[in-house]
N, CA, C, O and CB atoms as a CASP TS submission, in Angstrom:
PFRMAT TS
TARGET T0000
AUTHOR 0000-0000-0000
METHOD Language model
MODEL 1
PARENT N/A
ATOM      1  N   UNK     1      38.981  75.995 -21.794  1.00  0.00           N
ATOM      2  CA  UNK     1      38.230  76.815 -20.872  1.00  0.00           C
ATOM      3  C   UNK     1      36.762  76.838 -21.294  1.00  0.00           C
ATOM      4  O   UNK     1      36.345  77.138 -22.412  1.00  0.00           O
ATOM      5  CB  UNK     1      38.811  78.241 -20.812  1.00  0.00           C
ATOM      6  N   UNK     2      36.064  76.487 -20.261  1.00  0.00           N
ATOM      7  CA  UNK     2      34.576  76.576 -20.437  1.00  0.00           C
ATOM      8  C   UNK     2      33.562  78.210 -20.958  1.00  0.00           C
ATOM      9  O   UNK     2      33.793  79.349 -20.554  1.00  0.00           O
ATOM     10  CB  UNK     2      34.138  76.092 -18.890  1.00  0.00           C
ATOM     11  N   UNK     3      32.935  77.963 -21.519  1.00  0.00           N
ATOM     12  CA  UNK     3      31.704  79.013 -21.233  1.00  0.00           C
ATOM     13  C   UNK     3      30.812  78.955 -20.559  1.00  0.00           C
ATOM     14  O   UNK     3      30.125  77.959 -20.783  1.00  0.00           O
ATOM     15  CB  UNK     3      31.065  79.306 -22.022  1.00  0.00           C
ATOM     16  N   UNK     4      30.266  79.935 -19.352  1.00  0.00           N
ATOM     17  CA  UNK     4      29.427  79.945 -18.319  1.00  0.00           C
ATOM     18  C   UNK     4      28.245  80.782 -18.442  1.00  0.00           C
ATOM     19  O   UNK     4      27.451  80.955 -17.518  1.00  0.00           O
ATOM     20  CB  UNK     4      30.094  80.269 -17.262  1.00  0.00           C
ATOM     21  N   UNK     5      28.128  81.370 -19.757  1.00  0.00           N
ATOM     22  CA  UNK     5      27.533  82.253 -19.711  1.00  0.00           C
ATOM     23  C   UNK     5      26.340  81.995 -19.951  1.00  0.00           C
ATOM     24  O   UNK     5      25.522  82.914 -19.906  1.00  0.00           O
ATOM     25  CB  UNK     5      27.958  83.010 -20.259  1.00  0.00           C
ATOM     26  N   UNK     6      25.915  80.606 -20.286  1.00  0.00           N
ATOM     27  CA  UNK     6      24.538  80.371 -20.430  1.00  0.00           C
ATOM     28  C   UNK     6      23.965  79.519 -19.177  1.00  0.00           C
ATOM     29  O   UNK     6      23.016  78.740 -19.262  1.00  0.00           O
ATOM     30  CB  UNK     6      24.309  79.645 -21.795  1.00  0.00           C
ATOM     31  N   UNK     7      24.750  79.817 -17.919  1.00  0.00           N
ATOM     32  CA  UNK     7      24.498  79.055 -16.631  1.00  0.00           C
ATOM     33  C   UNK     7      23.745  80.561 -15.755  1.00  0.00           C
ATOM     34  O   UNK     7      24.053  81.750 -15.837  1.00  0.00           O
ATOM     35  CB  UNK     7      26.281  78.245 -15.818  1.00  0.00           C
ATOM     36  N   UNK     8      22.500  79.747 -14.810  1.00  0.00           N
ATOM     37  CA  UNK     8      21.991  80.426 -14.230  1.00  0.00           C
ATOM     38  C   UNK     8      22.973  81.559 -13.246  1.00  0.00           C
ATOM     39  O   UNK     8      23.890  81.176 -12.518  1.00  0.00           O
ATOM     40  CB  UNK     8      21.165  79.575 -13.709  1.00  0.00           C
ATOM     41  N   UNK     9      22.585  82.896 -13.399  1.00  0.00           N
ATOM     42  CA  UNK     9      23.163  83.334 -12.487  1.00  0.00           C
ATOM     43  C   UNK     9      22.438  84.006 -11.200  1.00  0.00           C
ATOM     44  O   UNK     9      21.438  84.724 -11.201  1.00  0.00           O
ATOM     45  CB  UNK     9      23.914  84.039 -13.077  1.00  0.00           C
ATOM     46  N   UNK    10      23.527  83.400  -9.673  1.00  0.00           N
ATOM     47  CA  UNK    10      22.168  84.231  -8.733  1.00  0.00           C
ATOM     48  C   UNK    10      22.522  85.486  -7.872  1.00  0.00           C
ATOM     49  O   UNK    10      23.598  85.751  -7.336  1.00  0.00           O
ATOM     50  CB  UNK    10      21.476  83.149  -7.499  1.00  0.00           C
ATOM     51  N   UNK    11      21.478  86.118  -7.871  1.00  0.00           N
ATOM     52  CA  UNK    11      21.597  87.220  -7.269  1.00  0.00           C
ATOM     53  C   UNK    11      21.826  87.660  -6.234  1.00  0.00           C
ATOM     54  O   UNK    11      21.534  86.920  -5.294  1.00  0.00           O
ATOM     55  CB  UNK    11      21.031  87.601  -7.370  1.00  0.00           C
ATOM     56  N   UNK    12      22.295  88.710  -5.971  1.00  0.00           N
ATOM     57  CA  UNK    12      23.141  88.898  -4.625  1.00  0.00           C
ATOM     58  C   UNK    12      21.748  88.983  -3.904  1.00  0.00           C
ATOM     59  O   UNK    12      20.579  89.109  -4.270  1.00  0.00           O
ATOM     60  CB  UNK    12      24.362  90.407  -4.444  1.00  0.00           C
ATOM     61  N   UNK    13      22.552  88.830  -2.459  1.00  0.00           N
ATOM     62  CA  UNK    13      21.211  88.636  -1.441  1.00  0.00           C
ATOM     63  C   UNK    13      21.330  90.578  -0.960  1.00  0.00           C
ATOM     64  O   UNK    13      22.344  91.215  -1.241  1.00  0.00           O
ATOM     65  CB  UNK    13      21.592  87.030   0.382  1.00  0.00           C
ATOM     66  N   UNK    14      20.108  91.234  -0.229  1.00  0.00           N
ATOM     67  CA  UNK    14      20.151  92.552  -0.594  1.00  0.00           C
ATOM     68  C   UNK    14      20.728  92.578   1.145  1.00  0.00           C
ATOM     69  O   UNK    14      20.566  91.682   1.973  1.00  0.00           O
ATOM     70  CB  UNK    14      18.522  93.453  -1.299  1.00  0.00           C
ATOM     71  N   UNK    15      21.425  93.899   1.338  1.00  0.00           N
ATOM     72  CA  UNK    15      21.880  94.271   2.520  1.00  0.00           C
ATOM     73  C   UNK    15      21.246  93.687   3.779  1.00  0.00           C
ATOM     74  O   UNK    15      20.021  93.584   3.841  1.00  0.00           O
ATOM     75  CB  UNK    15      21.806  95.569   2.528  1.00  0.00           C
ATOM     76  N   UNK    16      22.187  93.222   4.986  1.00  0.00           N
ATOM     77  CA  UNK    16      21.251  93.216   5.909  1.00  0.00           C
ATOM     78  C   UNK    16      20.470  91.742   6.194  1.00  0.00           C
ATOM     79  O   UNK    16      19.940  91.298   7.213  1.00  0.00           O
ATOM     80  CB  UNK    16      20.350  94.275   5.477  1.00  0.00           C
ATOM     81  N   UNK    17      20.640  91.170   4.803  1.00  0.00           N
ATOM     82  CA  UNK    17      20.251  89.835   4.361  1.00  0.00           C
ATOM     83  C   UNK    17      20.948  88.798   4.878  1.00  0.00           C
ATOM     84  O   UNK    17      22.073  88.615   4.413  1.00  0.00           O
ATOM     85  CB  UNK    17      20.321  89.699   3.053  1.00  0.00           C
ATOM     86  N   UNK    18      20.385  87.757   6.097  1.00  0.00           N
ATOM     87  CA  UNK    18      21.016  86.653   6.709  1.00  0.00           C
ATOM     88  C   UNK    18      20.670  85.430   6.443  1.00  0.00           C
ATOM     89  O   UNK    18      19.739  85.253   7.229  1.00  0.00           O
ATOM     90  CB  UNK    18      20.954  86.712   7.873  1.00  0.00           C
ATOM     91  N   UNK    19      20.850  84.146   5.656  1.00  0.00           N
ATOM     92  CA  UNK    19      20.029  83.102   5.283  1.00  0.00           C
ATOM     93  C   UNK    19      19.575  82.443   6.556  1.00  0.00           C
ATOM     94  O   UNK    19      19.987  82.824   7.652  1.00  0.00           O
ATOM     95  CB  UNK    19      20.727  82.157   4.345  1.00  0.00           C
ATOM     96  N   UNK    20      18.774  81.511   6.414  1.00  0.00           N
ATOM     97  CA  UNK    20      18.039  81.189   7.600  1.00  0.00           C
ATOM     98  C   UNK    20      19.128  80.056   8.090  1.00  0.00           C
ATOM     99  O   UNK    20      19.841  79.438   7.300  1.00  0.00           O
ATOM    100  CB  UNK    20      16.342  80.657   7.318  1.00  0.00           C
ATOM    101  N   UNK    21      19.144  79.895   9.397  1.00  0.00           N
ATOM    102  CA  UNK    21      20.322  79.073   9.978  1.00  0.00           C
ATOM    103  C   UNK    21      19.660  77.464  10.208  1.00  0.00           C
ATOM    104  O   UNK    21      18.436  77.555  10.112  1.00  0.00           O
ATOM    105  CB  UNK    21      20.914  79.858  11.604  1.00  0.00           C
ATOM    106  N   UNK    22      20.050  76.168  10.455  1.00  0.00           N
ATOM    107  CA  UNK    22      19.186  75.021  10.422  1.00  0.00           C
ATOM    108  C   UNK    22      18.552  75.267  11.659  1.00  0.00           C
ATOM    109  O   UNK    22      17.616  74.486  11.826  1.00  0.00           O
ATOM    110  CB  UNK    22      19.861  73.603  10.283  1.00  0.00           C
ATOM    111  N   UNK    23      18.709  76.038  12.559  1.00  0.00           N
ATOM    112  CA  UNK    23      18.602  75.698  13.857  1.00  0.00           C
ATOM    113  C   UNK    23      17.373  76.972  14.201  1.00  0.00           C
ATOM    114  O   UNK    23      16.884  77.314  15.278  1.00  0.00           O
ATOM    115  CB  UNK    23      20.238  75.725  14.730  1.00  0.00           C
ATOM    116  N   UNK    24      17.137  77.470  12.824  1.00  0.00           N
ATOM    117  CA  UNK    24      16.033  78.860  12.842  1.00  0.00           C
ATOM    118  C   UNK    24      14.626  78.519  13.317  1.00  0.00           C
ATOM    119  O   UNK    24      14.012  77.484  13.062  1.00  0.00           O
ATOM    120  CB  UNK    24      15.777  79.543  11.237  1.00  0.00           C
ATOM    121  N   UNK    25      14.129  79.762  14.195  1.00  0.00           N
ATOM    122  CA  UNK    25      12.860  79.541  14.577  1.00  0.00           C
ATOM    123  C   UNK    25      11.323  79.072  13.794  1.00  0.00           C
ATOM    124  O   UNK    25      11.040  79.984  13.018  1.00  0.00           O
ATOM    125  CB  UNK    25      12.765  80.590  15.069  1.00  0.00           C
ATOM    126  N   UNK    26      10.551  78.274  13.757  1.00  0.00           N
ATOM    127  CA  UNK    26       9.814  77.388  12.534  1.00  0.00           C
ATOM    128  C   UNK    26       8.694  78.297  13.623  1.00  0.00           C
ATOM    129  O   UNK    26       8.904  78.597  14.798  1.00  0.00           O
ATOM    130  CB  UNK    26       9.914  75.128  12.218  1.00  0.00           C
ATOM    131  N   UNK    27       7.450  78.603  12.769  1.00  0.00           N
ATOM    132  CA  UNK    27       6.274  79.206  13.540  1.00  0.00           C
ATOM    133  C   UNK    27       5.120  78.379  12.580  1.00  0.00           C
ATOM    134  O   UNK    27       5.080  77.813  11.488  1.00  0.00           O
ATOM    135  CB  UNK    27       6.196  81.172  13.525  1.00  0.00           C
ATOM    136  N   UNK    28       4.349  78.643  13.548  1.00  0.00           N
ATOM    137  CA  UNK    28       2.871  77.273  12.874  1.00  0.00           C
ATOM    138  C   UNK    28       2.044  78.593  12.446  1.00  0.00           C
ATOM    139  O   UNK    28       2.232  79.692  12.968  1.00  0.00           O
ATOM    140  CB  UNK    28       1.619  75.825  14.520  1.00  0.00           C
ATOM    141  N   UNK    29       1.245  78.377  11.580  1.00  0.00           N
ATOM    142  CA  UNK    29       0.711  79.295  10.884  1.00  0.00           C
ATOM    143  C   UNK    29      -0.535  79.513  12.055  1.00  0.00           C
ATOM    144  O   UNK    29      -1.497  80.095  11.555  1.00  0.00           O
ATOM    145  CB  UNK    29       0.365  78.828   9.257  1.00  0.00           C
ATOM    146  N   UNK    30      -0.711  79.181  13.455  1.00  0.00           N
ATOM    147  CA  UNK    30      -1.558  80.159  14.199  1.00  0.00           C
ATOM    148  C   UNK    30      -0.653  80.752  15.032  1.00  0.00           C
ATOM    149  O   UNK    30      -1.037  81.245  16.093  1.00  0.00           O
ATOM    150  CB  UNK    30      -2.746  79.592  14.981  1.00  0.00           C
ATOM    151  N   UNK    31       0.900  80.783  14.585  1.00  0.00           N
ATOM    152  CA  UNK    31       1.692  81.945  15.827  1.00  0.00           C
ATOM    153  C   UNK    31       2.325  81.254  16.483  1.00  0.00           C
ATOM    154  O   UNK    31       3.126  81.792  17.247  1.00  0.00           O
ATOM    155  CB  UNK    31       0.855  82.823  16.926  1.00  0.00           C
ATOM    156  N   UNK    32       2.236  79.926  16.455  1.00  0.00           N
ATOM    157  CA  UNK    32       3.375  78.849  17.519  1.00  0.00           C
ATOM    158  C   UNK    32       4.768  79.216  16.833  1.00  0.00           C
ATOM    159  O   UNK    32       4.913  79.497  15.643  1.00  0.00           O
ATOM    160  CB  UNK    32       3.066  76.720  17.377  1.00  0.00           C
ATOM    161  N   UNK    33       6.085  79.141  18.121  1.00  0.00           N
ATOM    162  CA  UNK    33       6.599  78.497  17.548  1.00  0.00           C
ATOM    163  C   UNK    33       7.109  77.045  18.052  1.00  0.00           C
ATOM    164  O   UNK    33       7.028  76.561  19.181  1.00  0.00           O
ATOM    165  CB  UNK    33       7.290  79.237  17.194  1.00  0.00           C
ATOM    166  N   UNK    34       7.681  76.477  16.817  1.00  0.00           N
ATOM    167  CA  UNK    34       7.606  74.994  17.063  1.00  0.00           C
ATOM    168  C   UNK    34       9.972  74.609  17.091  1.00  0.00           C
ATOM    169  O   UNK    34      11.042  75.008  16.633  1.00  0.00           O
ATOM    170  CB  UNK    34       6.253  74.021  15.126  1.00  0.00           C
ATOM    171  N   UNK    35       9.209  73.394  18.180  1.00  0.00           N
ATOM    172  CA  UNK    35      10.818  73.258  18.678  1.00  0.00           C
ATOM    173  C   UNK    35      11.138  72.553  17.091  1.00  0.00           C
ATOM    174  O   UNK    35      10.256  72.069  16.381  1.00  0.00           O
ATOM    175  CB  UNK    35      11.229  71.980  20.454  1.00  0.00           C
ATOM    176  N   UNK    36      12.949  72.641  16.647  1.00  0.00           N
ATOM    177  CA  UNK    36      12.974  71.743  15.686  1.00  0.00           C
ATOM    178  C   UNK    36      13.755  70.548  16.052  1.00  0.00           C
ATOM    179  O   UNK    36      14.212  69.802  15.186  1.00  0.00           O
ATOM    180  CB  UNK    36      13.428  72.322  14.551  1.00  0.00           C
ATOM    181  N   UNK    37      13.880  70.394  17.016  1.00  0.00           N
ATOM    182  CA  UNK    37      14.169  68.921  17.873  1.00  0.00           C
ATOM    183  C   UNK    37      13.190  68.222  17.899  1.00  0.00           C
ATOM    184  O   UNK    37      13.085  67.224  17.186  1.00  0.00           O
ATOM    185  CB  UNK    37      14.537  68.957  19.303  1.00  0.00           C
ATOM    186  N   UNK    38      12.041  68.720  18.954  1.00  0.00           N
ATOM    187  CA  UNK    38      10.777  67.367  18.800  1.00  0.00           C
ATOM    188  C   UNK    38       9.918  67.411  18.599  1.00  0.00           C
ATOM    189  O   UNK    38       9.270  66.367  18.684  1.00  0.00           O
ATOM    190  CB  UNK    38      10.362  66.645  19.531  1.00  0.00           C
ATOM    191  N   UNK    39       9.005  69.100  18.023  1.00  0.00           N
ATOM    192  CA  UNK    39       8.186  69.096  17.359  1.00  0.00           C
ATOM    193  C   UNK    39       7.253  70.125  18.359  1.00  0.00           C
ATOM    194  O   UNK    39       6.488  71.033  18.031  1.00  0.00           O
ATOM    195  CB  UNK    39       7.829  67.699  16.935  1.00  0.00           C
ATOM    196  N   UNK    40       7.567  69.698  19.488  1.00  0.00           N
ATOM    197  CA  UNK    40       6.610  71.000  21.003  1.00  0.00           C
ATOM    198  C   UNK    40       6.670  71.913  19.813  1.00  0.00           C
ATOM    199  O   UNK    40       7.441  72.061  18.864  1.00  0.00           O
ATOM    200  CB  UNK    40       7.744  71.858  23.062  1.00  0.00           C
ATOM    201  N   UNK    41       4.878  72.805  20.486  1.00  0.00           N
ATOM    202  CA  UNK    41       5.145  73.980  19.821  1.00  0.00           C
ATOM    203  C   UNK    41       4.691  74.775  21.243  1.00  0.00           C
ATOM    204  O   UNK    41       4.271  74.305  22.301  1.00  0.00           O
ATOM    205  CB  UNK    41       4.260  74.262  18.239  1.00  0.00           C
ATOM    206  N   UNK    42       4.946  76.163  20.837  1.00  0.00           N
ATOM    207  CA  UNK    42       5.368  76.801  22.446  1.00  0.00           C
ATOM    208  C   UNK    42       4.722  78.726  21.888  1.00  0.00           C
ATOM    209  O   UNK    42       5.071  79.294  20.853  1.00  0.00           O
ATOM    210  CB  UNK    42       7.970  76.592  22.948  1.00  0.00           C
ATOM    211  N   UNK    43       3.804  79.274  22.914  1.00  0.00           N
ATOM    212  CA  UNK    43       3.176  80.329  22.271  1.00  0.00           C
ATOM    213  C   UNK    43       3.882  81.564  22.439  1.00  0.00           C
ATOM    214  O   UNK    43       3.350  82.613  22.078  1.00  0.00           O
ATOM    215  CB  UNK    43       1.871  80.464  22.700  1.00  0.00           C
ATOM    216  N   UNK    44       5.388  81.543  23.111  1.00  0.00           N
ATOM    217  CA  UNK    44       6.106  82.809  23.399  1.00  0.00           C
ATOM    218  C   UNK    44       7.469  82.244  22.867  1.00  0.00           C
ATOM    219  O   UNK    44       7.882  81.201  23.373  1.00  0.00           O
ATOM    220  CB  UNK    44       6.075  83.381  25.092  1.00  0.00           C
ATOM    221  N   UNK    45       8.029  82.716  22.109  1.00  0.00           N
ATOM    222  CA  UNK    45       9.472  82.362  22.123  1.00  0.00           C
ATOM    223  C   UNK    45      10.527  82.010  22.891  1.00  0.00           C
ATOM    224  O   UNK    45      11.408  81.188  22.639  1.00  0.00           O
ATOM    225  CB  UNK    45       9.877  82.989  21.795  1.00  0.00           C
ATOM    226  N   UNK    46      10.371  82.710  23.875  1.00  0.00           N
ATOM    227  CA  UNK    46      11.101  82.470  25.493  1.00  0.00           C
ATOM    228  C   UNK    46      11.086  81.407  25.941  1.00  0.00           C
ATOM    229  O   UNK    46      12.004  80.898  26.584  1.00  0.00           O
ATOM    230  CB  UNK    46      10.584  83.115  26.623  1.00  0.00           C
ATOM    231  N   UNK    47       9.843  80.815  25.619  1.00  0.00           N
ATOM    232  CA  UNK    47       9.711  79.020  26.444  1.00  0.00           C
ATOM    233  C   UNK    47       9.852  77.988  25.570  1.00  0.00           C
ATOM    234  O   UNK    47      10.082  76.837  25.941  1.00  0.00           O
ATOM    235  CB  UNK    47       8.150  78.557  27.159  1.00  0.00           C
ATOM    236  N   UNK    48       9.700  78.405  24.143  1.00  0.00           N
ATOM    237  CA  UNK    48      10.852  77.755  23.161  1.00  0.00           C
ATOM    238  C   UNK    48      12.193  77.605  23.435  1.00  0.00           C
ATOM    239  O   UNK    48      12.853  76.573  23.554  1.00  0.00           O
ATOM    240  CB  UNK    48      10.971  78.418  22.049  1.00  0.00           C
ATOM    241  N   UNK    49      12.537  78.844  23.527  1.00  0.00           N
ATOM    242  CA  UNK    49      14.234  79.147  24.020  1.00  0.00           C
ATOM    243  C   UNK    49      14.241  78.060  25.559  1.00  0.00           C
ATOM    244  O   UNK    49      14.936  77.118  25.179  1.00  0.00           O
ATOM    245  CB  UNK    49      14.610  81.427  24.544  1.00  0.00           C
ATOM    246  N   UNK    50      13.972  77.859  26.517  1.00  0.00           N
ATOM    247  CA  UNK    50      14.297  77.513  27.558  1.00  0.00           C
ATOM    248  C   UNK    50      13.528  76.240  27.451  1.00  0.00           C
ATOM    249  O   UNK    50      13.474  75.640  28.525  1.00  0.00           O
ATOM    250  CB  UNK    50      14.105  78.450  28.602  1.00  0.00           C
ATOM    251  N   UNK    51      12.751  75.503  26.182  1.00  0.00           N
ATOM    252  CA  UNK    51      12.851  74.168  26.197  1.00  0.00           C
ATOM    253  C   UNK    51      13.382  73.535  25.693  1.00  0.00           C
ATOM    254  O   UNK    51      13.193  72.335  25.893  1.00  0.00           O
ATOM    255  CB  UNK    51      12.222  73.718  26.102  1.00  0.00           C
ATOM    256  N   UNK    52      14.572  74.062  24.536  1.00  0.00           N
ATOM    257  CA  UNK    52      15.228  73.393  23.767  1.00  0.00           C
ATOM    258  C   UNK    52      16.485  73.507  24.737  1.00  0.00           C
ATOM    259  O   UNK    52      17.419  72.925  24.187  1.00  0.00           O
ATOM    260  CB  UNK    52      15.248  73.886  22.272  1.00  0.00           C
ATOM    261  N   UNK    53      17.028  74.241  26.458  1.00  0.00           N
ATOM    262  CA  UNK    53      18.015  73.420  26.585  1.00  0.00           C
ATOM    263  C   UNK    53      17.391  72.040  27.529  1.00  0.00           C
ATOM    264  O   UNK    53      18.066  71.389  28.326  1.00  0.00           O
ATOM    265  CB  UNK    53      19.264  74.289  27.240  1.00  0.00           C
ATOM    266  N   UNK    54      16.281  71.863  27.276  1.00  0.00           N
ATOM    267  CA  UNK    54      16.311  70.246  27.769  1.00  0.00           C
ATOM    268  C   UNK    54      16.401  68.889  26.839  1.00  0.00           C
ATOM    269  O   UNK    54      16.004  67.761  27.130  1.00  0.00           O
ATOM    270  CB  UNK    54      15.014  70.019  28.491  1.00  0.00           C
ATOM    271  N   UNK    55      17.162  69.423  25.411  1.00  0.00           N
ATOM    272  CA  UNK    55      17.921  68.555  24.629  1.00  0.00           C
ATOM    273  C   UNK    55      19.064  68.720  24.300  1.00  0.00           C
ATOM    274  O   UNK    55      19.503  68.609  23.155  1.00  0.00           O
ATOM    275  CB  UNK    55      17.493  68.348  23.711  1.00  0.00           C
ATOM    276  N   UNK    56      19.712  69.027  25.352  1.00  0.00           N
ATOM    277  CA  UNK    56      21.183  69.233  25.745  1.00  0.00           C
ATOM    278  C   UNK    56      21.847  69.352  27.083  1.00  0.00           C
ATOM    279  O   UNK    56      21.334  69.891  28.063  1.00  0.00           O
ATOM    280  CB  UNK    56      21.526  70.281  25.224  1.00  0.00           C
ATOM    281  N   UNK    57      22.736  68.938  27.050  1.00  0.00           N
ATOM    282  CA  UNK    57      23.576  69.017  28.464  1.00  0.00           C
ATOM    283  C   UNK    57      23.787  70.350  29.060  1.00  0.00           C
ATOM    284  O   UNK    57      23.990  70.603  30.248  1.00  0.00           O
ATOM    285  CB  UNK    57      25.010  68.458  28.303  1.00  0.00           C
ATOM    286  N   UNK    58      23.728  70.977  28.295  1.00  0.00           N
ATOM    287  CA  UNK    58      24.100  72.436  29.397  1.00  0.00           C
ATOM    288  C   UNK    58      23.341  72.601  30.138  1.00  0.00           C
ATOM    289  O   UNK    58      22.121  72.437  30.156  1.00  0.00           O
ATOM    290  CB  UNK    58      24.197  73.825  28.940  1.00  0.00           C
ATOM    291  N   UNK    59      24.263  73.054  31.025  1.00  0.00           N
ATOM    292  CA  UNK    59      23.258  73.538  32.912  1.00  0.00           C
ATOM    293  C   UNK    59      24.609  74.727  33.510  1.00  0.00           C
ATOM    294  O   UNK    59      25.499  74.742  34.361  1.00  0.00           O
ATOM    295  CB  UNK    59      23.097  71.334  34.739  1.00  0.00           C
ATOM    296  N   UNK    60      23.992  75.707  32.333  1.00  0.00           N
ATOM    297  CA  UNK    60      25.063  77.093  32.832  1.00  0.00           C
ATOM    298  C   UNK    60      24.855  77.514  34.473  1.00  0.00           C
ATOM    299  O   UNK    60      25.781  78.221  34.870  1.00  0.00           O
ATOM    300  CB  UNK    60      24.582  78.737  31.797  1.00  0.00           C
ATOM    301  N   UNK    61      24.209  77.328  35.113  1.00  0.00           N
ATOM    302  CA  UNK    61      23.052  77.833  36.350  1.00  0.00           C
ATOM    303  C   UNK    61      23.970  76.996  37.255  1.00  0.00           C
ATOM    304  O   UNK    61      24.035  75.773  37.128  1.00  0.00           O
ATOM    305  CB  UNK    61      21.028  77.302  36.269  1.00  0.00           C
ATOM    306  N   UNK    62      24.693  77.693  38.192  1.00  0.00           N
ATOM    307  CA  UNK    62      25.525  76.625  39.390  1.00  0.00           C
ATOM    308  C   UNK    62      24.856  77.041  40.312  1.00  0.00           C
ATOM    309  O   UNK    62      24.390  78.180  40.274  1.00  0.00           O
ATOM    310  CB  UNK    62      27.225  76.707  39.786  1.00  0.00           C
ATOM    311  N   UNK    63      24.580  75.889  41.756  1.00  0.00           N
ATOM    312  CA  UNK    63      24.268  76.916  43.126  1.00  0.00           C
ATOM    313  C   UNK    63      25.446  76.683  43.694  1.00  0.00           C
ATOM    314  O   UNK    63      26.157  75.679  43.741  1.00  0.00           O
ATOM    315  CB  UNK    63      22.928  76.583  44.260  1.00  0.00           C
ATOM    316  N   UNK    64      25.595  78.261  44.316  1.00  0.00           N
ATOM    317  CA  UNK    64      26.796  78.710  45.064  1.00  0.00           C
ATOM    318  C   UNK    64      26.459  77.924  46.616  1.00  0.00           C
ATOM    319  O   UNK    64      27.346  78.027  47.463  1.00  0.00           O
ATOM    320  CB  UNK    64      26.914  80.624  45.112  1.00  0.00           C
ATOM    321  N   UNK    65      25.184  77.143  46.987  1.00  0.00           N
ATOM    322  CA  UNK    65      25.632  76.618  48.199  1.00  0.00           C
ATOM    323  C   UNK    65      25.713  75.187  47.896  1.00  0.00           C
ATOM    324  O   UNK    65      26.484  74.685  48.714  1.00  0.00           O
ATOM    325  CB  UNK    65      24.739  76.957  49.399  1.00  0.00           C
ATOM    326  N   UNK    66      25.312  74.409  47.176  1.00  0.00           N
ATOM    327  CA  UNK    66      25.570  73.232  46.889  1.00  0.00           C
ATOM    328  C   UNK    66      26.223  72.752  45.835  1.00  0.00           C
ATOM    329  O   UNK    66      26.528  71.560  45.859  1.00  0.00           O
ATOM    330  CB  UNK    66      24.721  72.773  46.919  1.00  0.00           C
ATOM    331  N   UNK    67      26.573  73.550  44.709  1.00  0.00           N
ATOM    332  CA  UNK    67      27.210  73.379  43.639  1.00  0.00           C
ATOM    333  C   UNK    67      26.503  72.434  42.360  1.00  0.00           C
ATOM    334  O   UNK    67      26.983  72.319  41.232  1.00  0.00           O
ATOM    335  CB  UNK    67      28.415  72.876  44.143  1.00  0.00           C
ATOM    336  N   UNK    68      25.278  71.821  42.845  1.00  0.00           N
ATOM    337  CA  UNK    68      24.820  71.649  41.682  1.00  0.00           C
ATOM    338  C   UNK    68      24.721  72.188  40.472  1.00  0.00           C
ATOM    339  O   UNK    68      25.550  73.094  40.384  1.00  0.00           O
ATOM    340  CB  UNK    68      24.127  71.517  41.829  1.00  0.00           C
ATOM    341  N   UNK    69      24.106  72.062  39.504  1.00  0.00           N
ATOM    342  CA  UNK    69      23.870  72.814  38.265  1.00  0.00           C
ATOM    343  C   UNK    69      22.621  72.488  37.619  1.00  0.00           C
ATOM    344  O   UNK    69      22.266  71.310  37.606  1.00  0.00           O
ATOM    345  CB  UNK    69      24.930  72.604  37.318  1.00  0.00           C
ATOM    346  N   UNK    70      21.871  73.428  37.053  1.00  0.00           N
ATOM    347  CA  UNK    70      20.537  73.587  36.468  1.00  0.00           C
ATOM    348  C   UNK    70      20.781  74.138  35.150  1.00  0.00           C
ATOM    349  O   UNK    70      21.747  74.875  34.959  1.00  0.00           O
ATOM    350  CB  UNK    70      19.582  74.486  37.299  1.00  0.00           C
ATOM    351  N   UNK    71      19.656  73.710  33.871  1.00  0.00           N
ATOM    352  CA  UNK    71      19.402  74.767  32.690  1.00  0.00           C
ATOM    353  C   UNK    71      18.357  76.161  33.292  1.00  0.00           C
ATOM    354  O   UNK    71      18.331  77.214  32.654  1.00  0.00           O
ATOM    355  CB  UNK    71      18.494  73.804  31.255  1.00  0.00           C
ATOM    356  N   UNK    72      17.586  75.985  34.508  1.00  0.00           N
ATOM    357  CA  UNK    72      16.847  77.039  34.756  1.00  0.00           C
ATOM    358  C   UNK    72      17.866  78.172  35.913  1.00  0.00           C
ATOM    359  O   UNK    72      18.760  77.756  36.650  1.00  0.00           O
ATOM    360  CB  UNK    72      15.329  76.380  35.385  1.00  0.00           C
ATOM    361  N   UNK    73      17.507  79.356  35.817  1.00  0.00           N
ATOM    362  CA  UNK    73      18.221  79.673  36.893  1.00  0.00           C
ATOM    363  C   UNK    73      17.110  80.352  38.037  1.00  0.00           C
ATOM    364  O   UNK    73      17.513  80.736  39.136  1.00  0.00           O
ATOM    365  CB  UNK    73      19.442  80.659  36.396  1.00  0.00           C
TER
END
């Protein structure tokens, strides 16, 4: 059986504490934030959010008279 006791130990993360996810919002140091797909940077979060689904297939948005589907609604 080993001894561990001279191995770094790390500290708990404090309450409330969420690590950052890969997919986390990146901001440019004048306030952008920047997509992490292709690099757009975008000055409200919202139009971040609604340009990253145009690197993906989803199109939650149906029309009830033609049945197409959109990412905008």
């Amino acid at each position: 059986m080993e001894n561990n006791q001279d191995a770094p130990r790390k500290s708990p993360a404090p309450p409330g504490h969420h690590p950052p996810t890969p997919s986390a919002t990146a901001r440019t140091t004048s306030g952008e934030f920047v997509c992490s797909i292709c690099g757009d940077s975008f000055k409200r979060l919202e139009h971040m959010s609604r340009h990253k689904l145009s690197h993906s297939d989803d199109k939650p948005y149906c029309c009830p008279t033609c049945s197409k589907s959109f990412t905008r609604k």
